[in-house]
N, C-alpha and C positions, 0 to 999 in steps of 0.2 A: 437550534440547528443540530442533526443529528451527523456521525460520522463519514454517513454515506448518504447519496442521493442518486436516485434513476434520473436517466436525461434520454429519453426514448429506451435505445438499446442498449446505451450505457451506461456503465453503474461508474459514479464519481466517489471517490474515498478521501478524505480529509484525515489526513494521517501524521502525528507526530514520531521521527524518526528517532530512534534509540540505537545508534551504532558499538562495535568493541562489544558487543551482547555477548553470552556463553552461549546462547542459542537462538535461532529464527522463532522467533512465535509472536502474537499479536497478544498484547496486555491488555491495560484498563480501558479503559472509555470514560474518557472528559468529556468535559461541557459540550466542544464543537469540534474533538479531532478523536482519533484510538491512538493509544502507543502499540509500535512495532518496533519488536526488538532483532536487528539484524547482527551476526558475526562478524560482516566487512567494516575494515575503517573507513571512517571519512577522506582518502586520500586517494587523490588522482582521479577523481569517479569511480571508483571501486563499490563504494555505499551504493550508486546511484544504480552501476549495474547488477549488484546483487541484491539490490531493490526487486527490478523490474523481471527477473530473473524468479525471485521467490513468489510473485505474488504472479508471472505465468501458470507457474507449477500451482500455487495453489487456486486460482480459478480457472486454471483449464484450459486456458487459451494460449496464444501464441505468444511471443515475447513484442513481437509487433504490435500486439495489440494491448500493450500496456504502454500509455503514456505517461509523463512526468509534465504536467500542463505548469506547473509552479514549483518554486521552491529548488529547482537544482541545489544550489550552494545554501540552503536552510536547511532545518531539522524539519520546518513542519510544509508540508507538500502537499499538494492536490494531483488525485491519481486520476488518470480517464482509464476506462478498461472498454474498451471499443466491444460491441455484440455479445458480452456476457449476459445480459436479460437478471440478475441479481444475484446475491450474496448466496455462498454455501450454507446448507442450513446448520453447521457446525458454527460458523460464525455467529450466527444470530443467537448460540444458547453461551457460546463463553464471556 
């Protein structure tokens, strides 16, 4: 299984979360998730909306249009990104 998966329009991310990070950015690529390393703690939902927040800005869409299908209170989460049609080709070379 790969980190992501299209589901018609939208693209599904299988992401393990790295909070308390120096910076936002996307790391390695395991077996069946990506690490993403975010700045927010895990406290109060804070992680979760600067979650949903960082990964608007980087595919382009609205923050509505990112959902958190699983995984609230987990590190590893399953992302819907509602009519994004797929990955930044930046992603697919790091």
């Amino acid at each position: 299984m790969s980190w992501y998966r299209l589901d018609g329009e939208d693209l599904l991310l299988f992401l393990k979360i790295q909070p308390r990070a120096g910076k936002d950015a996307f790391g390695e690529i395991m077996e069946d998730s990506r690490k993403l390393r975010i700045k927010a703690p895990p406290v109060d939902g804070k992680a979760n909306a600067h979650l949903i927040k960082y990964l608007a800005k980087t595919f382009r869409v609205t923050r509505k249009q990112v959902i958190i299908e699983s995984g609230l209170g987990s590190k590893r989460k399953r992302i819907r990104i509602r009519d994004c049609g797929g990955l930044p080709e930046d992603l697919l070379t790091r």
